[in-house]
C-alpha positions in Angstrom: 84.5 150.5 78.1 81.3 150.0 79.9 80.3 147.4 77.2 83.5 145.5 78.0 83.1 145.3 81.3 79.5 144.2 81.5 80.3 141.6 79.1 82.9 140.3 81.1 80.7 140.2 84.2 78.0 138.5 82.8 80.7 135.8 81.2 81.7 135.5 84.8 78.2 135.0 86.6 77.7 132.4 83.5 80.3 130.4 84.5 79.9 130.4 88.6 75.8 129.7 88.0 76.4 126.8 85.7 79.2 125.3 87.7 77.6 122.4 89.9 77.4 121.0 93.1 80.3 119.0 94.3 79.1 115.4 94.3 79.4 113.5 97.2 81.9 110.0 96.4 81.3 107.0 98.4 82.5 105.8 101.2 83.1 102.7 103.7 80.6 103.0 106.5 80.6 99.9 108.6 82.1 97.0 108.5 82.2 93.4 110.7 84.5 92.9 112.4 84.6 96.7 113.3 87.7 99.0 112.5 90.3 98.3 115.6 87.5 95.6 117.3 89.2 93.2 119.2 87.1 89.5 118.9 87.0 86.6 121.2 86.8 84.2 117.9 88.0 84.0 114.8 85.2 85.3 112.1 83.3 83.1 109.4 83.7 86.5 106.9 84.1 90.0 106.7 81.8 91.9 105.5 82.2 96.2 104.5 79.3 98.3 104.1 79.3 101.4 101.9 77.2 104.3 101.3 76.7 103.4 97.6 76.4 100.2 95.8 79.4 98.7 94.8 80.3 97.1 90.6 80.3 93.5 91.4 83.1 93.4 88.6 86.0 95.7 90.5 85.7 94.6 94.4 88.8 93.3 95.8 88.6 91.8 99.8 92.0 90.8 101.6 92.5 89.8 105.3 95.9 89.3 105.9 98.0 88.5 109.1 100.9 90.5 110.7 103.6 88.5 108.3 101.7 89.5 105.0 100.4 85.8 104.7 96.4 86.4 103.5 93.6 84.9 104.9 90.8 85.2 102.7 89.5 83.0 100.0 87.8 83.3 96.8 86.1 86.0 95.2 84.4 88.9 97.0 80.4 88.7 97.2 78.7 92.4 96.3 75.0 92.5 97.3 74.1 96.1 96.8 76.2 98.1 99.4 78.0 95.3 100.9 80.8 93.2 100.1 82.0 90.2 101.7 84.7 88.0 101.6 84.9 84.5 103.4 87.6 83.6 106.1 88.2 79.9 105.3 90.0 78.5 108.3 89.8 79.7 112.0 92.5 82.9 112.3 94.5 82.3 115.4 95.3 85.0 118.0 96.5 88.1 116.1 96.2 90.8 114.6 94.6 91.1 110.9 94.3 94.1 108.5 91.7 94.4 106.3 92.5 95.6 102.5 89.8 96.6 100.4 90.1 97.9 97.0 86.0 98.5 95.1 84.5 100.6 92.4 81.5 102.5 93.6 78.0 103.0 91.2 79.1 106.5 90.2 82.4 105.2 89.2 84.4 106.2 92.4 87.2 104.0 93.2 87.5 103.7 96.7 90.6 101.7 98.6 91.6 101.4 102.2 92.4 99.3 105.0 91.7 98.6 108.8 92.6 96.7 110.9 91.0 93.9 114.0 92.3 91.9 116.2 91.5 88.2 117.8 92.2 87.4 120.7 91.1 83.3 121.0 93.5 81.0 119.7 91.5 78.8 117.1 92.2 75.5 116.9 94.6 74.0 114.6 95.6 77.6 113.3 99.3 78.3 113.4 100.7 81.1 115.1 100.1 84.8 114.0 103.0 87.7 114.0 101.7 91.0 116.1 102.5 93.5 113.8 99.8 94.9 111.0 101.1 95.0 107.0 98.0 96.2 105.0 97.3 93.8 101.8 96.5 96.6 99.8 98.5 100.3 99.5 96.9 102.0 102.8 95.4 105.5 100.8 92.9 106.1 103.3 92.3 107.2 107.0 89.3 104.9 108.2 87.1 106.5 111.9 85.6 104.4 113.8 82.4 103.6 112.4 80.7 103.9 115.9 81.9 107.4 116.3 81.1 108.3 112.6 81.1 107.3 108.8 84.1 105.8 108.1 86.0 108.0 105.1 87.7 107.0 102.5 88.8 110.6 101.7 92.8 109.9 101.7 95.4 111.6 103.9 96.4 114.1 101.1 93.0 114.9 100.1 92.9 114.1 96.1 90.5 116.5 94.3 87.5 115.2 92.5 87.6 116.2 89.0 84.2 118.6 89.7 86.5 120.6 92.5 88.7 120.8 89.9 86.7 122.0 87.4 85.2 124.4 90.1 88.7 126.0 91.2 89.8 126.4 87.6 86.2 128.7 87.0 87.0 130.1 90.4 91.1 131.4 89.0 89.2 132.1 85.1 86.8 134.6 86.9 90.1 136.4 88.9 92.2 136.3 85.8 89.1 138.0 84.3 88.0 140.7 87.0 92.0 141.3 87.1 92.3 141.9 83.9 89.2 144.2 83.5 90.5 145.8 86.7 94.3 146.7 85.0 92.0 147.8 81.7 89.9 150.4 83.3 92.6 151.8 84.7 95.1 152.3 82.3 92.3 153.7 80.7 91.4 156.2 83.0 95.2 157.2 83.2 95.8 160.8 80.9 
């Protein structure tokens, strides 16, 4: 019975010691114009700065008014860690939401929004609605990157597959030592 139970406990350290670290995913960590910033004039672009470089192939940039109407043209620009998007015409007095939607280097999608506000009419720009409607579905929380990092952790935290992995080792190694635990003691029973 001894045997059994040795065997099981070294299955069990196996398991914990070759689990490993929790990787760290990317996030948003600045970005111009700033999360809730209020500007005097309209900007030439927006530009988002992660922790990670971002696939030049999956990075999506919107900037869209109250009324849903977007403000952004052409393709986003990745350099590295930042992507950018140009603001064609002047945006007039308003408020704007920024959507992003980007693959990370390790492979981490990462989607959110935020939003600014103007508060210079520009000229010849029509009229903007007050109210916010994100471009993209709004997944993630976003701080204010002066206070700290902005996250892209969503509201319901999703689990990365290596917290996954680590909480299904964490249940096989109970199911285990709860098993064992029910053996030796039926055994010891008369």
């Amino acid at each position: 019975m001894r045997y059994i139970v040795t065997v099981l406990a070294a299955a069990c350290a196996a398991l914990l010691l070759t689990a490993g670290p929790a990787q760290a995913h990317s996030s948003l960590i600045d970005s111009t114009p700033g999360f809730d910033s209020v500007v005097d004039r309209s900007p030439e672009q927006v530009e988002l700065v992660f922790n990670q470089n971002i696939n030049p192939a999956f990075a999506t940039v919107t900037v869209t008014d109250g009324g849903g109407v977007q403000h952004s043209g052409g393709e986003a620009l990745v350099a590295g860690d930042r992507v950018s998007v140009a603001v064609p015409e002047p945006l007039s007095a308003g408020s704007y939401t920024v959507g992003y939607r980007v693959v990370s280097a390790d492979g981490h999608p990462i989607t959110g929004s935020y939003s600014f506000t103007v508060t210079a009419a520009a000229e010849g720009a029509g009229p903007a609605s007050g109210a916010t409607t994100p471009a993209l579905p709004q997944d993630t929380p976003i701080s204010t990157p002066t206070a700290a990092a902005v996250t892209d952790e969503p509201a319901t935290e999703k689990q990365s597959p290596i917290a996954l992995l680590l909480l299904a080792a964490a249940l096989a190694v109970l199911v285990v030592a709860g098993g064992t635990w029910i053996a030796v003691r039926a055994m010891r029973r008369p």
